[in-house]
C-alpha positions, 0 to 999 in steps of 0.5 A: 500500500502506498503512502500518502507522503509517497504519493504527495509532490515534495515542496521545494525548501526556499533556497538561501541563494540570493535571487536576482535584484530587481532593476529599479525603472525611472520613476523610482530613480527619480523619487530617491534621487530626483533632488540630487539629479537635479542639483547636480544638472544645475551645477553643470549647466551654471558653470558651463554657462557662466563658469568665471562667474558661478565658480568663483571663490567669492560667489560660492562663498556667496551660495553658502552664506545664503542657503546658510539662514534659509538650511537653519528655518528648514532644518527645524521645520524638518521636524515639525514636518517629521509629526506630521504638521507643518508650520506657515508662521516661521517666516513672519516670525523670523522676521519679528526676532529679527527686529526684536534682537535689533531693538534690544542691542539699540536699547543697550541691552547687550550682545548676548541678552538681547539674542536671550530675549529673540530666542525666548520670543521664538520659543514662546512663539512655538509654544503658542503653536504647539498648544493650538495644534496640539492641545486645542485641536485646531489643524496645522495649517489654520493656527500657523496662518492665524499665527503668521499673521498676528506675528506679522502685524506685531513685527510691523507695530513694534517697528511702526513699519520702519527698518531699524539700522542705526544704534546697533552694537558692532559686535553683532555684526560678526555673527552674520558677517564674520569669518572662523577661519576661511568659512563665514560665521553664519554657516558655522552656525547653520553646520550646528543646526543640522549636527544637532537635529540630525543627532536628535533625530537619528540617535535618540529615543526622542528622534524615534518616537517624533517619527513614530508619530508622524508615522502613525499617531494612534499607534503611538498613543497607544504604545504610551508615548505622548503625542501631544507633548511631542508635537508640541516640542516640534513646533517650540523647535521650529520657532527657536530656528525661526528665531534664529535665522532672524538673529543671522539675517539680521547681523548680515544685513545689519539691519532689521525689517519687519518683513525681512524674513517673510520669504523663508516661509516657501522656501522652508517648506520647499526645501523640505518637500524637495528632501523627501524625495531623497533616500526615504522616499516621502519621509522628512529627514535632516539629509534630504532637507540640506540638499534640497536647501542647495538645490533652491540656492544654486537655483536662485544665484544662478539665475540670478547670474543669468540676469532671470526676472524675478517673477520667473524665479518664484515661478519656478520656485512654485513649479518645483514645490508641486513636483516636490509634493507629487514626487513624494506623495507617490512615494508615500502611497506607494509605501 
């Protein structure tokens, strides 16, 4: 008589053999390294177009320092963007810490008491943020464009619309325009940002929770984090950067405006959509953001360099961010 285990086919074991890797189309080398690409295509053709112009010391000094200020508001929005909010008020708000610490140099307060009270007008600003999305449940996008506006109207009061220029201590001026070495003072500032954040993101308890939220909040509140409280965190982050990209914009301009930083706003969160599509497809992280930063840099001196309208500028800045925003959200689905 025969078996059953006679009659029955034998199942091949898996085999520990590693298969074939499957090639990756277009598409998916575009979404993990599209921003790259695209750095990296602008860099060759401003140089081929301009090259005693767009490689020289002076005007790559020049790119530095100006995605410096812009890589300290994106860097911390970064991690706003990481829980899953975002924050429109950043701008208007640099721009208010801005005349803040100006203000207070003017009223003989001192270097680094005054920068004590912008960063404490930023972190307060956050708090306030934080607390509306957080805690009194009103969406991302309401709050901060409340909260964008009111910080705006204050900057515009405190000032009575002027700029304030004359009064300012001189030992503030180094902090946006000095040299440590042969690197500017405020890329040096904008290195410690991002070592800072990336640490915190990468190599803490308090980095993998933040992505844990942003990845699935329900799940977290009931694996026992505290959501609320993280969000909150996030956003008290992104003000004290805010703040901080004031305080350099103002040392380098020397002045203070009270709508000097409005323009940080767009491309902060450019910068970070643009990041997403680098490594980890449709995921905010430090990495991605810095070259997303370079990219809208070296795209705006080099058309800067071409003599480009500026209209056309912010034409294309708005282009980028709709691709940036496609780009990961296909990402995102696809995960």
């Amino acid at each position: 008589m025969t078996s059953q285990t006679d009659t029955e086919p034998t199942l091949s074991q898996p085999s520990d053999a590693p298969g074939p890797t499957p090639r990756r189309s277009a598409s998916q080398w575009l979404r993990s390294y599209g921003t790259f690409l695209g750095l990296l295509a602008m860099l060759v053709v401003f140089s081929l177009l301009r090259p005693g112009i767009f490689l020289s010391v002076n005007n790559l000094r020049n790119i530095t320092e100006q995605v410096a200020i812009l890589a300290i508001v994106a860097t911390t929005m970064t991690v706003v963007m990481v829980v899953g909010d975002f924050d429109l008020s950043v701008g208007t708000l640099a721009s208010l810490c801005g005349v803040v610490v100006a203000d207070m140099l003017i009223r003989g307060l001192g270097l680094w008491p005054s920068i004590g009270v912008a960063l404490g007008v930023g972190a307060l600003a956050g708090l306030l943020n934080g607390f509306l999305v957080a805690y009194a449940g009103l969406s991302a996008f309401v709050a901060t464009l409340a909260t964008m506006t009111a910080f705006r109207g204050l900057a515009l009061w405190y000032t009575d619309g002027a700029t304030l220029f004359s009064g300012m201590d001189e030992s503030f001026r180094p902090i946006g325009q000095g040299m440590t070495g042969p690197v500017p003072n405020s890329v040096w500032i904008m290195l410690a940002v991002l070592g800072i954040t990336w640490f915190l993101m990468e190599q803490t308890t308090l980095g993998r929770r933040l992505y844990a939220v942003g990845g699935n909040p329900e799940a977290s509140f009931l694996a026992g984090i505290n959501v609320r409280r993280l969000r909150l965190l996030a956003f008290v982050y992104s003000g004290l950067g805010a703040a901080l990209a004031g305080i350099v914009l103002t040392s380098r301009l020397f002045s203070a405006h009270p709508t000097a930083g409005e323009p940080l706003m767009l491309t902060s969160i450019a910068a970070v959509f643009l990041g997403m599509t680098m490594f980890r497809e449709g995921e905010a992280h430090v990495p991605g953001t810095l070259f997303g930063v370079l990219l809208l840099g070296v795209m705006n001196n080099g058309l800067n360099i071409l003599r480009v309208n500026s209209y056309i500028q912010s034409v294309l800045t708005g282009v980028i961010i709709i691709l940036a925003v496609l780009v990961s959200g296909l990402s995102r689905r696809e995960r």
